[in-house]
MDAnalysis code that builds the backbone (N, CA, C; Angstrom):
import MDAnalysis as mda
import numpy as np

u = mda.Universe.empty(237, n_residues=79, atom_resindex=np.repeat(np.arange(79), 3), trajectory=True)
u.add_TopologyAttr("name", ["N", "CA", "C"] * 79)
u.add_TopologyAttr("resid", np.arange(1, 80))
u.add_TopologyAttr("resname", ["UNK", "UNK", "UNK", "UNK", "UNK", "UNK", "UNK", "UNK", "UNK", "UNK", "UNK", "UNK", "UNK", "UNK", "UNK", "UNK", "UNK", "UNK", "UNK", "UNK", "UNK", "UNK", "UNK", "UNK", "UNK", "UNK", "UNK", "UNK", "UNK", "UNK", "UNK", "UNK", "UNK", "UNK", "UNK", "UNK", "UNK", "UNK", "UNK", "UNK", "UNK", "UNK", "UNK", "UNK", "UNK", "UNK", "UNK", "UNK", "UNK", "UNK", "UNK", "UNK", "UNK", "UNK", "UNK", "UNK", "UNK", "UNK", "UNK", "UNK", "UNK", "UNK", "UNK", "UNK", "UNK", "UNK", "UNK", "UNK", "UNK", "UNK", "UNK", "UNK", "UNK", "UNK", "UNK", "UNK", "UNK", "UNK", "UNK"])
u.atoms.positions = np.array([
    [-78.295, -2.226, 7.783],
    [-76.942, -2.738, 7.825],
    [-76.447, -2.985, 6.399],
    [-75.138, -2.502, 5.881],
    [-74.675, -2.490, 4.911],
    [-73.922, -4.176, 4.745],
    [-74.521, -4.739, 3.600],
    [-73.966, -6.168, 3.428],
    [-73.452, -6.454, 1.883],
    [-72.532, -6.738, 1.972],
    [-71.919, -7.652, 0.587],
    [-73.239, -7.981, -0.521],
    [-72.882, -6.954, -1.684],
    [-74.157, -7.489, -2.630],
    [-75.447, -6.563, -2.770],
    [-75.119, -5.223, -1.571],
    [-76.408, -4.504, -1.732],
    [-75.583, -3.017, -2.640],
    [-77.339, -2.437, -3.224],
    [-76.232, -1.170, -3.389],
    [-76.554, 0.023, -2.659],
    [-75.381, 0.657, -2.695],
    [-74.975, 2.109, -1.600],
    [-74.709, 2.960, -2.954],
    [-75.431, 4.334, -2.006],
    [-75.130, 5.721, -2.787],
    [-73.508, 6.262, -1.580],
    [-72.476, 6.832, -2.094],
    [-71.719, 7.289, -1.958],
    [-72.125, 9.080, -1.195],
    [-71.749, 9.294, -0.026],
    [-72.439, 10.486, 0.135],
    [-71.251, 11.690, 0.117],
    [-69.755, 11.329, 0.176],
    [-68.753, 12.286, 0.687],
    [-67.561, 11.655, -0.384],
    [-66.752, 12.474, -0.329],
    [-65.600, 12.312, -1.303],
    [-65.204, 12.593, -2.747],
    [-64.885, 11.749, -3.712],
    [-64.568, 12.534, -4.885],
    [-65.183, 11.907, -6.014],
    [-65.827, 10.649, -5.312],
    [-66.978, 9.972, -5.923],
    [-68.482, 9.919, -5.097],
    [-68.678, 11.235, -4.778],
    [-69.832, 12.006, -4.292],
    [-71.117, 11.668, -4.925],
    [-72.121, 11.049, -4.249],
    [-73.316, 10.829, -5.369],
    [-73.709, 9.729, -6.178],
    [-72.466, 8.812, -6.597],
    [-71.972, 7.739, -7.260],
    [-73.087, 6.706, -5.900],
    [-73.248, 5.580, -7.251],
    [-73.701, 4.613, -6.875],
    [-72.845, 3.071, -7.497],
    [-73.371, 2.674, -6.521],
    [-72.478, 0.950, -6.876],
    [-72.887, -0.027, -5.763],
    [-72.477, -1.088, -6.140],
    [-72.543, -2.436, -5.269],
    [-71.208, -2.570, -4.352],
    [-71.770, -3.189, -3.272],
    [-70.627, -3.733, -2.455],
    [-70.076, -4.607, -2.341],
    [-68.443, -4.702, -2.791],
    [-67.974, -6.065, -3.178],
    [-67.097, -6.671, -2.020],
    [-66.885, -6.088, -1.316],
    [-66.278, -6.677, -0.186],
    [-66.327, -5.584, 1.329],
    [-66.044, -6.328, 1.977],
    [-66.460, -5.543, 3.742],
    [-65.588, -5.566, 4.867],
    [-64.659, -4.985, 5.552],
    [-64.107, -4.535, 6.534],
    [-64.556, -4.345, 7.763],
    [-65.014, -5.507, 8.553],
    [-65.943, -5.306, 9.302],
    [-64.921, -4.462, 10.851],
    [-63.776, -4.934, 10.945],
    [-63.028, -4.755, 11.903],
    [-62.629, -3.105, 12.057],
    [-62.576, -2.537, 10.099],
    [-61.783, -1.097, 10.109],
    [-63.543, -0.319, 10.105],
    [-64.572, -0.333, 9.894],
    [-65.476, -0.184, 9.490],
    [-65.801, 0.246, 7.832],
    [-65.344, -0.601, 7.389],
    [-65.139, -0.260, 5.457],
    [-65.505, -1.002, 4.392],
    [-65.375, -0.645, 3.307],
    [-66.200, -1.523, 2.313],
    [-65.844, -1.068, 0.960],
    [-65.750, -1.916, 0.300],
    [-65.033, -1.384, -1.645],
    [-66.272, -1.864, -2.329],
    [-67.039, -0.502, -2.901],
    [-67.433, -0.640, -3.865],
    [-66.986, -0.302, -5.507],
    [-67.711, -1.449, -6.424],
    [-67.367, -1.626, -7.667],
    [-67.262, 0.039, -8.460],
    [-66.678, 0.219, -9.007],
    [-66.112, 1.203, -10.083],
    [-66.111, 2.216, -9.447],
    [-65.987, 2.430, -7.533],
    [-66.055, 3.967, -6.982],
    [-64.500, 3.636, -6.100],
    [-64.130, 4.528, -5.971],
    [-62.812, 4.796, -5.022],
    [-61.508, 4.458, -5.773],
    [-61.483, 4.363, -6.941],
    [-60.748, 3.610, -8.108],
    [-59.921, 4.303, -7.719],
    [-58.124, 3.529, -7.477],
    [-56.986, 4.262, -7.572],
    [-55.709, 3.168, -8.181],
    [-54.686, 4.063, -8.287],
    [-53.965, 3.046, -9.071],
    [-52.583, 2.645, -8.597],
    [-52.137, 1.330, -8.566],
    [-51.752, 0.708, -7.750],
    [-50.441, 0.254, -8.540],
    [-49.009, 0.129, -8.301],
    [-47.611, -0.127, -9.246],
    [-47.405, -1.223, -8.541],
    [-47.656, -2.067, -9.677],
    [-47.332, -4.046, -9.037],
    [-46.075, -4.309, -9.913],
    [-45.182, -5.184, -9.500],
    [-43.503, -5.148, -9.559],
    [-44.126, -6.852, -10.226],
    [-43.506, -6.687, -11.451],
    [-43.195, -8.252, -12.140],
    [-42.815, -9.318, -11.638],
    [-43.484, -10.514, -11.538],
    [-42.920, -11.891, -11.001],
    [-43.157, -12.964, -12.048],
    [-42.663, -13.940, -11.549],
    [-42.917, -15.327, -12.255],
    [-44.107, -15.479, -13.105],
    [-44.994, -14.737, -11.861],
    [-46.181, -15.451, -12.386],
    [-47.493, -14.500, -13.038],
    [-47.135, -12.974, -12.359],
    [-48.138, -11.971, -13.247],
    [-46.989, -10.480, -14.172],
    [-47.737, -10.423, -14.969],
    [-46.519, -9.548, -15.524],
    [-47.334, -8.282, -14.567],
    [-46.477, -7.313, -14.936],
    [-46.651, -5.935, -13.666],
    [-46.990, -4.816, -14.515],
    [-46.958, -3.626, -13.744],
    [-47.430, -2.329, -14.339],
    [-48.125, -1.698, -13.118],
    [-48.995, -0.712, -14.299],
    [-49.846, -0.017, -13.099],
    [-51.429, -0.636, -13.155],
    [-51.824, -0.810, -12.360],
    [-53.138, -1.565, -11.905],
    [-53.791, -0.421, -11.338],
    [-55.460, -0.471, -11.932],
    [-56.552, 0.330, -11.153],
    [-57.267, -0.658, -10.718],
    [-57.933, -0.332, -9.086],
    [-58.623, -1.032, -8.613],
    [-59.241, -0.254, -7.275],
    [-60.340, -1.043, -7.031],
    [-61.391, -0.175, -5.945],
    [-60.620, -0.033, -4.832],
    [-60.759, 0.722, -3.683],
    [-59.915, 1.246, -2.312],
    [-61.019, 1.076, -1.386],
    [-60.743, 1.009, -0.522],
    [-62.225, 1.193, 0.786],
    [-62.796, 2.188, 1.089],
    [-63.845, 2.009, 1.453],
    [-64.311, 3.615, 1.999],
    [-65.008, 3.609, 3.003],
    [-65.004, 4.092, 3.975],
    [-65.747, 4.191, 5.470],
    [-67.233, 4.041, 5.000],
    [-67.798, 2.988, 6.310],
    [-69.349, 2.625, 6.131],
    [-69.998, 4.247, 6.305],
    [-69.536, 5.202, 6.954],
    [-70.486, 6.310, 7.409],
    [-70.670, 7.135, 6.419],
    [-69.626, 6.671, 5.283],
    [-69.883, 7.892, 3.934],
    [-70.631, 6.709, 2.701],
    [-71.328, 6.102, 3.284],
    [-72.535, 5.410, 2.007],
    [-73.783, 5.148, 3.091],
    [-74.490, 5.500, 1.973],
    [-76.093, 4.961, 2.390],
    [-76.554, 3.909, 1.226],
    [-76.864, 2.831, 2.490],
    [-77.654, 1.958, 1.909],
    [-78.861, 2.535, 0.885],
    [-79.004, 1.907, -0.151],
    [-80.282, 1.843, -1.314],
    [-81.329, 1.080, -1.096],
    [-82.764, 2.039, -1.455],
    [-83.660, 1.072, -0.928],
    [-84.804, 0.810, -2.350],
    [-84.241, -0.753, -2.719],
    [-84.433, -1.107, -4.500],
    [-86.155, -0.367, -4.478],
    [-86.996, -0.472, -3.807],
    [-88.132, -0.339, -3.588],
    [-88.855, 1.272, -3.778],
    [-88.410, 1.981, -3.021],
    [-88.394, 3.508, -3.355],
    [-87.474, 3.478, -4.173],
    [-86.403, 3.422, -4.892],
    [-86.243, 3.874, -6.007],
    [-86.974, 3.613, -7.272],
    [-87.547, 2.682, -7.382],
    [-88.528, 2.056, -8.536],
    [-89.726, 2.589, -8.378],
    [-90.511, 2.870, -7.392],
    [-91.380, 4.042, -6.840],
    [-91.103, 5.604, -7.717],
    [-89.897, 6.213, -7.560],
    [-89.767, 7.504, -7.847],
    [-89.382, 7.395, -9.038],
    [-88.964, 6.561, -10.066],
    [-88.989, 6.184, -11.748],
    [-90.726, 6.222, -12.015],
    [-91.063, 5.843, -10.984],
    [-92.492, 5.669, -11.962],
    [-93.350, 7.024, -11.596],
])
């Protein structure tokens, strides 16, 4: 089971292969944003309180296109 905090290899898309941690979870859509993969960029409109522009930031990505990492066999196949 994929949980907040573990890391996933990316298996489909345009960050194919890519690895990262999971920073947040969609349990309802089945989805999940990991750190520095799915990066897209986002036009936030100026207010009071943040100035605006264009913003990059992670997007979700369906649980069925990551596989969980297993810290154990990978430290295995380094050595």
């Amino acid at each position: 089971m994929i949980k907040k905090g573990l890391k996933v290899k990316i298996l489909s898309g345009k960050d194919k292969n890519k690895e990262g941690e999971v920073i947040e979870i969609d349990r309802s859509n089945n989805r999940a944003k990991v750190k520095g993969v799915n990066i897209i960029k986002k036009h936030v409109k100026t207010t009071k309180e943040k100035k605006g522009g264009i913003v990059s930031k992670e997007n979700f990505i369906h649980l069925s296109n990551l596989k969980l990492l297993d810290n154990k066999n990978k430290q295995e196949a380094k050595n």
